[in-house]
N, C-alpha and C positions, 0 to 999 in steps of 0.2 A: 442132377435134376433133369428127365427127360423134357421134350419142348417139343409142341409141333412146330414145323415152320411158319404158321399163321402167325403165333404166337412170338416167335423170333421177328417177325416184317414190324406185328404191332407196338413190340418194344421199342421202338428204335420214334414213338410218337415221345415229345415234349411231356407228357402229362404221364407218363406209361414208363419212362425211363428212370423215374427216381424209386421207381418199388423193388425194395431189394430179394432175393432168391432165400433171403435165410427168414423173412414176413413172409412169401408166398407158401414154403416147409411148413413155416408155425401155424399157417390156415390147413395145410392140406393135414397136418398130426392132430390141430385140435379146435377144429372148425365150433363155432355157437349153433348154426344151424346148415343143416344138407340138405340136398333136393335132387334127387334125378328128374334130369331131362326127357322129354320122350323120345329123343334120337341116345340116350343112356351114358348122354355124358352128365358129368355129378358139378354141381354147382356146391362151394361151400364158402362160407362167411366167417371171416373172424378179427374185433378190434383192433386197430394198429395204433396201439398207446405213442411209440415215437411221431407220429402223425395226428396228432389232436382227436386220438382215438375214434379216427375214420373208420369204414366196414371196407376190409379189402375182398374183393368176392374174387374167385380163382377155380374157373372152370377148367375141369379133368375132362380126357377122354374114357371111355368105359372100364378101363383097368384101374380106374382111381388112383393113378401117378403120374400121368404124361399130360402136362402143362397144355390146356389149347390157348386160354382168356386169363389175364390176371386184370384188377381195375378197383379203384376206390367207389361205390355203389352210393350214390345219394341217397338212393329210395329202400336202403335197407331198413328192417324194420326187426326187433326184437319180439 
């Protein structure tokens, strides 16, 4: 899995360390909902049943593979 280094520094937070790389894959193959950004990075959402079926949101850089944000979304909405 590609990673910015942003995304490397933020992992390493208490709250950001327990999301594992094979949940951030299962968002980026088969996200509920997508959004580009207007700087063209791609935001996508998708359930994490192992996690009380949180929204783990997992923002891409514009090639739609290289990890910048990963993060449980409160304010996701279906």
């Amino acid at each position: 899995m590609k990673t910015t280094q942003y995304f490397q520094y933020t992992r390493q937070r208490p709250d950001r360390a327990m999301i594992l790389d094979e949940w951030i894959e299962r968002v980026l193959k088969n996200p509920l909902r997508e959004e580009t950004q207007t700087d063209g990075r791609i935001r996508r959402w998708a359930r994490i049943p192992e996690m009380e079926n949180r929204a783990l949101r997992v923002v891409s850089l514009e090639d739609g593979e290289t990890v910048h944000n990963a993060f449980f979304d409160r304010n996701f909405k279906e």
